[in-house]
N, C-alpha and C positions, 0 to 999 in steps of 0.2 A: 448584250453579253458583257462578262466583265473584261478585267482587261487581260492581255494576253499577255502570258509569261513570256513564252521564246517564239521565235519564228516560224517553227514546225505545226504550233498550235491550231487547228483545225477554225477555218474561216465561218461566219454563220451560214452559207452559201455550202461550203463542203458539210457540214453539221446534219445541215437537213437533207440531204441526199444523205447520207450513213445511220443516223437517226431512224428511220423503221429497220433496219437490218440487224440492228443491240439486241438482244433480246431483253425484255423486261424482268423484275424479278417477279414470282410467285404471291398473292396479295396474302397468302397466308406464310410467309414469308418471314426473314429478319428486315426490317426497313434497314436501304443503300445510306452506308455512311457516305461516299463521294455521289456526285454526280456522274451519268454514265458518262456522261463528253468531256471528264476530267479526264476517266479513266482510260477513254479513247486516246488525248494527247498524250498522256503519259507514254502505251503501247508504242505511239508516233515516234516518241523522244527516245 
């Protein structure tokens, strides 16, 4: 993982327990400009 911005930031341990619950996007789809577990801490913050 890179490095963590703030304290809130979701640990690799919290990650993969939340991690199947994202839902993915559509393969016929726009491709994700962030990553979903950015988007995850963001919500956190």
């Amino acid at each position: 993982m890179d490095i963590c911005l703030y304290a809130c930031d979701l640990t690799d341990a919290e990650w993969a327990l939340l991690a199947p619950l994202v839902p993915r996007s559509h393969p016929a789809g726009r491709r994700q400009t962030y990553p979903l577990r950015r988007i995850v801490d963001a919500i956190f913050y």
